[in-house]
C-alpha positions as CSV (number, residue, x, y, z in Angstrom):
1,X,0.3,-55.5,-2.6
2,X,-0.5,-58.8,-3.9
3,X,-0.5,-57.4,-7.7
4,X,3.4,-56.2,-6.0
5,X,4.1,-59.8,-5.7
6,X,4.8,-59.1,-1.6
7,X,5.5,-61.4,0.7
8,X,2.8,-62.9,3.0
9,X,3.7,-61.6,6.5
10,X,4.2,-58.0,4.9
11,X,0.5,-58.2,3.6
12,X,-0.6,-59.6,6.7
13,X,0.7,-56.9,8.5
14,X,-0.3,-53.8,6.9
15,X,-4.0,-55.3,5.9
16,X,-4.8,-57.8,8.9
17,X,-5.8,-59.8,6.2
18,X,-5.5,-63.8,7.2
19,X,-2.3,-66.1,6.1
20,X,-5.6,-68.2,3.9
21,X,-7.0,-65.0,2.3
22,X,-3.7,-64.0,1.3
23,X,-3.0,-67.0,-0.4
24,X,-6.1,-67.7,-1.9
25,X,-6.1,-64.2,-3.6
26,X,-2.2,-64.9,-4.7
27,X,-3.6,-67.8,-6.5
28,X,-6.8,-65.7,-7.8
29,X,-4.3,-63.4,-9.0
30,X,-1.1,-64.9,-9.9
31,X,-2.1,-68.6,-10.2
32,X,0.8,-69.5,-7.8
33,X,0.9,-69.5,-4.3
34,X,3.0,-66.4,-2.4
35,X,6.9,-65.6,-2.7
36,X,8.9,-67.2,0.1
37,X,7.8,-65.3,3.4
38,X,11.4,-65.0,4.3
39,X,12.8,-61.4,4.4
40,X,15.9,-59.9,2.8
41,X,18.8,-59.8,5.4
42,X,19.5,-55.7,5.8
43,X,23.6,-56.6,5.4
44,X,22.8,-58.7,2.3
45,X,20.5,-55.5,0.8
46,X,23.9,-52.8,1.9
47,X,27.3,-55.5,1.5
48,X,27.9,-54.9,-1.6
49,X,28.9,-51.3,-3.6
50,X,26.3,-52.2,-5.8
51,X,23.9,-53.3,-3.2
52,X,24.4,-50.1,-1.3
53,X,23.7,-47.7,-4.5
54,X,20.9,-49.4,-5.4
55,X,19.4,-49.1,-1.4
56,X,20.5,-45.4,-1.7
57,X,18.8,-44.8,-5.1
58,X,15.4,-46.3,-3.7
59,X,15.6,-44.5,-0.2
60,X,16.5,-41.2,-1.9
61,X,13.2,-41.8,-3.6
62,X,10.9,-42.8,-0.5
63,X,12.5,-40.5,2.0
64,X,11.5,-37.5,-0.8
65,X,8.0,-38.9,-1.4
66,X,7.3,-39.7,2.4
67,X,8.8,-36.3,3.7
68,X,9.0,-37.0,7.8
69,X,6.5,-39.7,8.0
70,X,9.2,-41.8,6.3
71,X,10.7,-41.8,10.4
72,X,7.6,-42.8,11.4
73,X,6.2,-45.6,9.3
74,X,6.6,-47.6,6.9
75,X,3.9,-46.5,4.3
76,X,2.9,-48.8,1.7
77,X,1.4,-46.3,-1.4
78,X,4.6,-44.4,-0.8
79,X,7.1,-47.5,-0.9
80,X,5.6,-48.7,-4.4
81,X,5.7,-45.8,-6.2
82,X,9.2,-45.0,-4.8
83,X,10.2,-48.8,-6.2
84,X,9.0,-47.5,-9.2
85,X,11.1,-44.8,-9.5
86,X,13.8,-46.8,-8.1
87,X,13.1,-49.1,-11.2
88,X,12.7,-46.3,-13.5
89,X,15.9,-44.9,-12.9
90,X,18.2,-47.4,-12.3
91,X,21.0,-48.5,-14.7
92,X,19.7,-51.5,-16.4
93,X,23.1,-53.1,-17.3
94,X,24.4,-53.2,-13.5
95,X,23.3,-55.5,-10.7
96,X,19.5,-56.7,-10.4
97,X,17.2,-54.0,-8.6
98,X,16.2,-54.0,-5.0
99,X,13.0,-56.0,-5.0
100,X,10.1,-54.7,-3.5
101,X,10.3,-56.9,-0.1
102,X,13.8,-55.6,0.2
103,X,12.6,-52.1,-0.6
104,X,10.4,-53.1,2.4
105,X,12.9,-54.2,5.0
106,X,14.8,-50.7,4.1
107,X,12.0,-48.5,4.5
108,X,11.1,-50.4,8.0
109,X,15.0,-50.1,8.6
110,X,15.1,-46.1,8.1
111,X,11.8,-46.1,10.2
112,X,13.8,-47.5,13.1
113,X,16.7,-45.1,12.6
114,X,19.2,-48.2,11.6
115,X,19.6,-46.3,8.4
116,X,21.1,-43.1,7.9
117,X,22.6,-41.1,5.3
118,X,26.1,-39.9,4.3
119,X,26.5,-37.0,2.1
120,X,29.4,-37.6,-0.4
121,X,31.6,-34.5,-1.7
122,X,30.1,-35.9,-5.0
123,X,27.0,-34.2,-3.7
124,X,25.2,-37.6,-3.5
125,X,24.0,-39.1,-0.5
126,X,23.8,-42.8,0.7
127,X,23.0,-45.1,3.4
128,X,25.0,-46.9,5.9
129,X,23.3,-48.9,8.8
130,X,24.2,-48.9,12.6
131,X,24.9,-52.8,12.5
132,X,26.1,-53.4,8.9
133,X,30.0,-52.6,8.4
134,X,30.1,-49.0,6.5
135,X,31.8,-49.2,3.0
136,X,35.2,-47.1,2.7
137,X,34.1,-45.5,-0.3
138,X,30.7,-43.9,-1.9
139,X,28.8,-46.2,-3.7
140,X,28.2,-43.9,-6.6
141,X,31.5,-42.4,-6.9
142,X,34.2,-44.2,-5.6
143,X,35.8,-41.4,-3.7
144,X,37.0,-42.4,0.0
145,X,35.0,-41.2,2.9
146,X,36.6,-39.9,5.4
147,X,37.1,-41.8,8.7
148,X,35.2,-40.2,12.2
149,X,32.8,-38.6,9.4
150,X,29.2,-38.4,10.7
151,X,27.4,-41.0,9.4
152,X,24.3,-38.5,10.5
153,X,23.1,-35.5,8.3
154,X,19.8,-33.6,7.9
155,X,18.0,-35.1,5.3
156,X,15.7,-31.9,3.1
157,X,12.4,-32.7,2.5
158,X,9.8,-30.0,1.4
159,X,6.4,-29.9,2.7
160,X,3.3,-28.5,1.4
161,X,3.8,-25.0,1.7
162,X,7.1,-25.5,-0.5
163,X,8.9,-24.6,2.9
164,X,12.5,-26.9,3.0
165,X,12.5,-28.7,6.4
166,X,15.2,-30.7,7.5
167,X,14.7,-34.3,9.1
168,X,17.2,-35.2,11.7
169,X,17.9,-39.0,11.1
170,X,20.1,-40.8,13.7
């Protein structure tokens, strides 16, 4: 996590690790103390057309590695390859990518059902949130969405018997 470059209270949290131990291995590591501690703003990571693709692009990526547990916790191995991808796969010439503590706050957000996804007739999903102002339009195509539209679908995830399940997120 600190090779990640994430932010102290994130560390602290998942490793119990003390606010000294963290920094003194940021500076073993990085010789410079830890990122600012202050987390992304959820409206600031979905506000935006941009903002809201790339979100969708890196919870399309987590929600498929994490299957289920995705609903149920925020899990760490899972969220860094799934930045990864998100950084793999991104357009490199459009807006910056989502960092990896706002990759954080949206895989803490989906595991407190704030996040859900829309399905586009584009046949690409993304993700609105219960508090943050919905966008009129998909973030990958432009396309209108519909008003009254269900902001709620069953997300597919297959387990390890290659069965496809469906997750209820709402």
């Amino acid at each position: 996590m600190i090779l990640r470059w994430f932010p102290l209270p994130i560390i602290r949290l998942h490793t119990g690790l003390s606010d000294e131990a963290i920094r003194e291995l940021y500076r073993q590591h990085h010789d410079v103390p830890p990122p600012a501690s202050a987390l992304p703003d959820v409206a600031d990571l979905l506000g935006t057309t941009a903002t809201a693709r790339q979100a969708s692009n890196f919870l399309s990526h987590y929600v498929r590695l994490t299957q289920s547990t995705a609903y149920r916790r925020v899990d760490v191995n899972a969220l860094i390859v799934s930045h990864d991808l998100h950084l793999a796969s991104r357009d490199p010439h459009t807006t910056e990518p989502t960092t990896i503590a706002a990759a954080w706050v949206l895989a803490r957000e989906l595991r407190s059902r704030a996040i859900s996804f829309v399905s586009c007739e584009c046949g690409r999903d993304h993700v609105v949130h219960k508090e943050v102002a919905a966008a009129s339009s998909c973030p990958h195509c432009g396309a209108s969405l519909a008003k009254g539209r269900s902001s709620v679908h069953d997300h597919t995830w297959r387990d390890n018997t290659a069965v496809d399940r469906a997750v209820r997120v709402s």
